[in-house]
Structures are given as structure tokens and as C-alpha cells.
C-alpha positions in Angstrom: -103.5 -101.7 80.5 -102.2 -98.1 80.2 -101.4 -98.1 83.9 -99.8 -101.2 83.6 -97.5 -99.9 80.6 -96.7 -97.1 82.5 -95.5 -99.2 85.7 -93.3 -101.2 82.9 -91.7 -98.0 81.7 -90.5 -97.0 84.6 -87.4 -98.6 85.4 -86.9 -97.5 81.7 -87.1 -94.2 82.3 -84.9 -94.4 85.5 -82.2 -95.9 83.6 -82.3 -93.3 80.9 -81.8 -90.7 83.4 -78.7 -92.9 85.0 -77.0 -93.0 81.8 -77.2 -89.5 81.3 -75.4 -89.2 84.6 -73.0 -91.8 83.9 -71.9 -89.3 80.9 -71.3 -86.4 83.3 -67.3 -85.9 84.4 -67.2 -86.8 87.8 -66.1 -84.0 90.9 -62.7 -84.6 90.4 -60.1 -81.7 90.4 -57.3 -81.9 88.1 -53.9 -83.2 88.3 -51.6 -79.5 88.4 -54.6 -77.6 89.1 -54.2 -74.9 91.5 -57.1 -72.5 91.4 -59.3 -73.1 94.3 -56.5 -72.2 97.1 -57.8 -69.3 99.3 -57.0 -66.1 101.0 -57.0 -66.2 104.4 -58.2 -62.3 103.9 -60.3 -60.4 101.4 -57.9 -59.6 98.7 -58.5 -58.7 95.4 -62.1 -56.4 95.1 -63.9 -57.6 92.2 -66.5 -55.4 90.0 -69.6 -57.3 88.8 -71.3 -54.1 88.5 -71.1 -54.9 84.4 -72.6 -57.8 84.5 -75.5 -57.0 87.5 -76.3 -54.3 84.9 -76.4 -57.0 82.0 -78.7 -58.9 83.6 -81.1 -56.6 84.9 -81.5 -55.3 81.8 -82.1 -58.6 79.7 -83.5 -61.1 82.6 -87.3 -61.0 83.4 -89.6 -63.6 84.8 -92.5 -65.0 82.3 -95.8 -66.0 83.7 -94.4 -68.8 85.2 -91.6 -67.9 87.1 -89.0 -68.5 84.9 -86.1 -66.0 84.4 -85.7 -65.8 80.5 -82.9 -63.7 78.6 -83.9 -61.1 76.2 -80.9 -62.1 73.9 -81.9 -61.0 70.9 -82.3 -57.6 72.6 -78.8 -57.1 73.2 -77.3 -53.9 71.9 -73.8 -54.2 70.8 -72.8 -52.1 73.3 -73.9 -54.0 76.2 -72.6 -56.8 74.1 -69.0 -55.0 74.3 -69.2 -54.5 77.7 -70.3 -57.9 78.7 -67.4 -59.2 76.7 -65.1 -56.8 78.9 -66.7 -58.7 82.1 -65.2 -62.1 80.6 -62.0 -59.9 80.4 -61.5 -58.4 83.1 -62.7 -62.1 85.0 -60.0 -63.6 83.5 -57.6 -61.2 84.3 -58.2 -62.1 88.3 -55.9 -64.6 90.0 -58.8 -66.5 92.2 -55.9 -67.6 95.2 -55.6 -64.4 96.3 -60.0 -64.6 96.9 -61.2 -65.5 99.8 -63.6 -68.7 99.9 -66.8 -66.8 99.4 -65.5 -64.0 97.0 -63.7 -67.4 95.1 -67.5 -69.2 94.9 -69.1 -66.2 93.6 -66.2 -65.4 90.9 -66.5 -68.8 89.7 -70.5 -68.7 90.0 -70.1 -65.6 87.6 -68.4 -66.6 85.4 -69.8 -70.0 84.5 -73.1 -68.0 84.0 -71.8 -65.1 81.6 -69.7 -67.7 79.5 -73.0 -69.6 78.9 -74.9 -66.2 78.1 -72.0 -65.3 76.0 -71.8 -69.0 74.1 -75.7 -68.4 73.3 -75.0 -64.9 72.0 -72.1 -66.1 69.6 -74.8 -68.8 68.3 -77.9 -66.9 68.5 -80.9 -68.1 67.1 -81.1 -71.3 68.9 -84.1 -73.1 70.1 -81.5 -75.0 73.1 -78.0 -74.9 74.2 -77.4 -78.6 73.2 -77.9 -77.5 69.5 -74.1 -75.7 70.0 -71.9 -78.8 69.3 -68.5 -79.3 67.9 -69.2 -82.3 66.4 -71.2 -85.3 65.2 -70.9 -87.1 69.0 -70.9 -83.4 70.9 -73.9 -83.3 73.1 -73.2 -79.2 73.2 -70.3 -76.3 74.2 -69.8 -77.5 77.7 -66.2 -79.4 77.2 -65.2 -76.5 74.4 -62.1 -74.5 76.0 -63.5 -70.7 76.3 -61.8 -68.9 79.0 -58.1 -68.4 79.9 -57.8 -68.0 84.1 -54.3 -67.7 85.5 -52.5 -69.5 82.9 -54.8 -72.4 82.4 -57.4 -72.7 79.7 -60.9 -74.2 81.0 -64.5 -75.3 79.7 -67.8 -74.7 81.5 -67.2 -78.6 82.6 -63.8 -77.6 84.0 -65.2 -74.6 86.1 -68.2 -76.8 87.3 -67.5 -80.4 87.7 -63.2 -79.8 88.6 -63.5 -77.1 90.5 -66.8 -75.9 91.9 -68.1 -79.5 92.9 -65.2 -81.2 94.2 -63.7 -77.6 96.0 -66.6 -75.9 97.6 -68.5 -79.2 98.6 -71.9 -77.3 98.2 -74.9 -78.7 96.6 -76.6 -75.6 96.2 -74.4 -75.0 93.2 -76.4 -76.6 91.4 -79.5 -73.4 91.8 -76.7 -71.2 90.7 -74.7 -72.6 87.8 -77.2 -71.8 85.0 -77.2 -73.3 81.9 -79.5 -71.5 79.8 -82.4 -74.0 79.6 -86.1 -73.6 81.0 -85.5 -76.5 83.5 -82.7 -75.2 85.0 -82.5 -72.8 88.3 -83.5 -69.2 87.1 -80.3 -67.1 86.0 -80.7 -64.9 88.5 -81.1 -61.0 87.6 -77.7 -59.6 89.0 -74.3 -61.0 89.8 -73.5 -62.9 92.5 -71.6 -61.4 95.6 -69.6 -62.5 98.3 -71.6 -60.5 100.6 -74.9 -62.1 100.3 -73.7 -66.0 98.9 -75.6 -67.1 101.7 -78.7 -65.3 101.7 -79.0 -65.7 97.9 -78.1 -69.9 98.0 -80.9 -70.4 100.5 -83.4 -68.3 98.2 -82.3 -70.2 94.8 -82.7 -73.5 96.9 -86.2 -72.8 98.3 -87.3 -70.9 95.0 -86.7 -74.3 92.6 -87.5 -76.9 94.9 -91.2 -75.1 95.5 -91.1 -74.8 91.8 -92.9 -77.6 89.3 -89.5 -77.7 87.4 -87.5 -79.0 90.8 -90.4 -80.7 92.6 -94.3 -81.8 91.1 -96.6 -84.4 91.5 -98.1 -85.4 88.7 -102.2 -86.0 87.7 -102.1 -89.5 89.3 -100.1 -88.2 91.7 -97.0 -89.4 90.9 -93.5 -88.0 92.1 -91.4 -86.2 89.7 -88.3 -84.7 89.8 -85.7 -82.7 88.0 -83.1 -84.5 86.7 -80.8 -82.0 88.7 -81.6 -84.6 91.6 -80.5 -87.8 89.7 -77.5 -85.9 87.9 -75.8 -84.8 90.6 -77.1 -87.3 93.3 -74.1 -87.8 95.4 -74.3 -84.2 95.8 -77.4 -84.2 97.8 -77.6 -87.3 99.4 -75.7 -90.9 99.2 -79.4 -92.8 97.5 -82.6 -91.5 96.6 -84.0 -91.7 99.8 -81.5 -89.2 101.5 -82.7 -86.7 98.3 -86.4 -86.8 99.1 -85.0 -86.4 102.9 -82.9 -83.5 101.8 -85.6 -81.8 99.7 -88.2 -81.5 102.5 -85.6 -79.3 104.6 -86.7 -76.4 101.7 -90.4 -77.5 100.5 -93.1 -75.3 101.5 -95.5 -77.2 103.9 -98.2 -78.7 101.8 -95.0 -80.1 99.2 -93.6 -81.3 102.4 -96.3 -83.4 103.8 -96.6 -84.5 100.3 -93.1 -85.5 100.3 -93.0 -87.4 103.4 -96.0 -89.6 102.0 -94.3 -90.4 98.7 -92.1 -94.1 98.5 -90.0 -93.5 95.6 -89.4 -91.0 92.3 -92.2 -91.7 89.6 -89.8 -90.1 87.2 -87.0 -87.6 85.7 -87.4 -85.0 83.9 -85.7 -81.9 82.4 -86.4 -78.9 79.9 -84.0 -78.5 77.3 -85.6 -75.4 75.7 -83.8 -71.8 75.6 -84.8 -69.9 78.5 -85.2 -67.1 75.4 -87.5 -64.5 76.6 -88.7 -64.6 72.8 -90.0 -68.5 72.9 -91.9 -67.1 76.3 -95.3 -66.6 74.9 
């Protein structure tokens, strides 16, 4: 009988996680906008060397593996230099960036505008709890940051310029959004230099971890919600994503993989990658 419930709630669960996609903005790029055009040659240096330091000094793994923020550690002055960061990012006109140095700008800062909304609101047990009103799901469509004239959320920099310009899924182990189930923050800045060597590690690192890729007790598949979010961004049907994520499984999750017929199920963990909730 409890199997049998279980089989019922499926399509249940499926459709839950497809209307939580339906509410994400599509990869569209805005009318006017102009920020993603590139240098043809490196151009403006930029200095993350502020915000490397940040986060080596905050971000630690728990027991698990995941990167958690010491946030309620912050000194006020790291606090006023991480604020400089934002200001001197903001100050940077991206078009004269080349593609890579572009990625990596934007990468950066997505993630220290999310650290810096969680500051601001600090205690929180999840990002979601920041809303700006009664039908606000949290502070990802509240304008925060000023670049070359035009004022942009965290869903402007992800989903109208990163997704639809850069045509790279492995965004999505980058972008961080301060929740346990999400990609670990990683514990310096991103860099033009080593985009490459550091997409392929974020990649291999989730999908090998239970929060991108598990089976569960009856042996079950289970995914992140990362894979049914942003679908189209790793393959055109659920069958291309379970294709896709074997090219970065270890082998035992791969031969596991290529036995499994279809997604069990979606999940996601909403909680505050807080360093102080890790024990």
C-alpha cells in the first residue's frame, strides 16, 4: 500500500517541481540591453583580490562537503571592504572584458550580492525568508546593483544575461545562492584565468555529490531540482540530462546512471548554507 502511494505521488511531485520552473524568467536578454558585448582583447584588469580574501576567510566545508559562510563572523571591516568590492564592480564597464574575464565578473558578482543580501538580513534560517512582499518568494527580482547605467537584480544578472549570453550550463555550479542544496560557494573569486579548470571541478564536484545526484533506500533516482529548473540548459528532455550527467559521474554513479529509466524525484535544500546551523 505504501509503495503503491508512493508510485501515485509521483507525477505529483514532478509537477510541483514543473511549476516551480514555470515561475523562473526565461533566458531572455532584454530589449536595450547592452552588457554582454566583448573585447576582442583583454582590457580592463580586474582586482578580486578583496573578495578571494572574503571568502577564504569566512567559507569552510562542514562534514559533508558543503561550503558554509561564517556570516555572523564578519568583522565590520571585512564588511567595508566587501562593500568596496560591490563598488568598485559596478564601477567596471563589462564591453570592454573579454568573454572569459566578462563570465567571471558577472559570476562574481552575482555571488557577493547574495552574500551581501544575507548580511543586510542576517539572522536568517534561508534566503527565501528575504521578501519584499506578501507574494515575494525572496530578493532575487529586488534591483541592487547599478552596472554601466542600468540598474539590475540577481534575476537580471542570471537569467538575462548569463543564460541567454554565455550559453553555458555549468553556470548553474557557479551562481550560488546561499542555500545548502546549491553548488558550494566556492572559497575565492573566480578568474578568467582558470574559468575552465574551475567549471569542470564545480561540475564533477556536485554531480558526485548526494545534493546533485543520489539514489535513494529503494533505490530510487533523485535529483536536484537544478536539473528540472534549468532543463533546457542541460539537455532538450529528461533523458538528454541523465545522458549529460554521466559525462561527470564517477564510475560506480555512472553505471548506476545508465541502469536507471526515469527521475524518482526533485529535490532541493532551502536552508542557509550558515556555517552556524552546521552542527
Amino acid at each position: 500500500m505504501k509503495k503503491l502511494l508512493i508510485v501515485m505521488l509521483l507525477p505529483l511531485l514532478a509537477a510541483c517541481a514543473s511549476v516551480e520552473r514555470l515561475a523562473l524568467p526565461a533566458p531572455k536578454v532584454l530589449p536595450g540591453q547592452t552588457l554582454t558585448r566583448f573585447a576582442s582583447a583583454p582590457g580592463q584588469r580586474l582586482d578580486h583580490q578583496d573578495w578571494s580574501a572574503f571568502l577564504s576567510r569566512y567559507v569552510a566545508p562542514d562534514a559533508m562537503g558543503v561550503n558554509r559562510v561564517a556570516y555572523g563572523q564578519v568583522t565590520p571591516a571585512d564588511r567595508v571592504r566587501l562593500d568596496g568590492y560591490l563598488t568598485d564592480l559596478q564601477a567596471v564597464d563589462p564591453t570592454r572584458l573579454t568573454r572569459d574575464q566578462q563570465l567571471a565578473y558577472w559570476i562574481n558578482l552575482y555571488n557577493a550580492v547574495t552574500v551581501v543580501v544575507v548580511l543586510d538580513n542576517y539572522p536568517v534560517t534561508s534566503i527565501r525568508v528575504i521578501k519584499d512582499g506578501p507574494l515575494s518568494i525572496g530578493p532575487w527580482n529586488r534591483p541592487l546593483v547599478q552596472v554601466a547605467g542600468q540598474t539590475l537584480s540577481l534575476n537580471d544578472i542570471e537569467h538575462r544575461i548569463i543564460r541567454p549570453t554565455f550559453d553555458e550550463p555549468r553556470i548553474h555550479y557557479a551562481l550560488n545562492c546561499a542555500a545548502v542544496g546549491c553548488p558550494n560557494l566556492m572559497d575565492r573569486a573566480w578568474q578568467a584565468e582558470t574559468l575552465e579548470r574551475d567549471f569542470a571541478a564545480a561540475e564533477r564536484a556536485y554531480i558526485n555529490d548526494p545534493r546533485g545526484v543520489r539514489f535513494d533506500d529503494r533505490g530510487g533516482l533523485i535529483l536536484s531540482k537544478i536539473y528540472i529548473w534549468f532543463q533546457e540548459d542541460f539537455g532538450p528532455n529528461e533523458q538528454a540530462v541523465l545522458d549529460y550527467l554521466q559525462t561527470a559521474a564517477d564510475p560506480e554513479l555512472r553505471a548506476r546512471l545508465q541502469n536507471a529509466a526515469r527521475v524518482k524525484g526533485y529535490k532541493y535544500n532551502w536552508a542557509l548554507n550558515d556555517a552556524a546551523a552546521a552542527f
